[in-house]
C-alpha positions as CSV (number, residue, x, y, z in Angstrom):
1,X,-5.3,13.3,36.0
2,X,-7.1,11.2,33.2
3,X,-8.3,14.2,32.0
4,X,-4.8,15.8,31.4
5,X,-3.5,13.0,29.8
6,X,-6.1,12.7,27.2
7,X,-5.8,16.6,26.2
8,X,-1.9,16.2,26.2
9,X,-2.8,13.0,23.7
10,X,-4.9,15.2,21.4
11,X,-2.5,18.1,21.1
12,X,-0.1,16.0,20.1
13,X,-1.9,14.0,17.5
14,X,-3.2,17.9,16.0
15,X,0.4,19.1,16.4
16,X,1.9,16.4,14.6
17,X,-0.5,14.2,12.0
18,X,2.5,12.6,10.5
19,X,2.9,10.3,13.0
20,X,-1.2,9.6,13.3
21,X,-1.5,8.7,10.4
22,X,1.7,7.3,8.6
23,X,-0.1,6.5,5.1
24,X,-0.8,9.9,4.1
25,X,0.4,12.4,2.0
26,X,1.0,16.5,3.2
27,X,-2.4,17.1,1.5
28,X,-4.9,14.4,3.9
29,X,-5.2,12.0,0.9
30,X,-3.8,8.1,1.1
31,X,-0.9,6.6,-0.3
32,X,0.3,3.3,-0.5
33,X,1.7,2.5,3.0
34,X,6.2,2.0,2.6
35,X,6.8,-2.0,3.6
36,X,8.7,-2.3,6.4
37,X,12.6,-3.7,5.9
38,X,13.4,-7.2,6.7
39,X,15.0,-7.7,9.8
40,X,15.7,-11.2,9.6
41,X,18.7,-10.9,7.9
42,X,18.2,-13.1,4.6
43,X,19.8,-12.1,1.9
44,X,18.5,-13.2,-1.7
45,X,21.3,-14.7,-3.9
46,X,21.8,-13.6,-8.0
47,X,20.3,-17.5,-8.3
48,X,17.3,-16.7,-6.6
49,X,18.5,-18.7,-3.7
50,X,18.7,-17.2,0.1
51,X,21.6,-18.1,2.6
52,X,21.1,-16.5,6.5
53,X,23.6,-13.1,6.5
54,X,25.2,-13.2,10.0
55,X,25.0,-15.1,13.5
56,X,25.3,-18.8,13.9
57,X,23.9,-19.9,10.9
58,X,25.9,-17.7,8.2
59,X,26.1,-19.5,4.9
60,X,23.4,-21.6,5.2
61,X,20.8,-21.9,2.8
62,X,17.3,-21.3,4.1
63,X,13.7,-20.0,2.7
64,X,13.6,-16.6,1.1
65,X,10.8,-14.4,3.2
């Protein structure tokens, strides 16, 4: 059984290297690596300062990530 689940594994890391590997290109070479979106849901100001988006705290004024 360990056996099967290792070759299913490997075919699906040949059939799809995309997701192996997520910081190449279509050719094999390395790119810079796409930063991941906040999820915290700060939003930065025009003054530079940054206020909470949504929930309990909306409004307030906290540190910008």
């Amino acid at each position: 059984m360990l056996r099967l689940s290792v070759a299913f594994a490997a075919a699906a890391l040949l059939i799809n290297p995309a997701a192996a590997s997520p910081c190449k290109d279509a050719k094999g070479k390395f790119v810079k690596c796409p930063t991941a979106a906040h999820a915290s849901g700060v939003t930065k100001l025009a003054n530079g300062r940054c206020q909470v988006a949504s929930g309990p705290k909306k409004g307030q004024f906290t540190k910008c990530p």
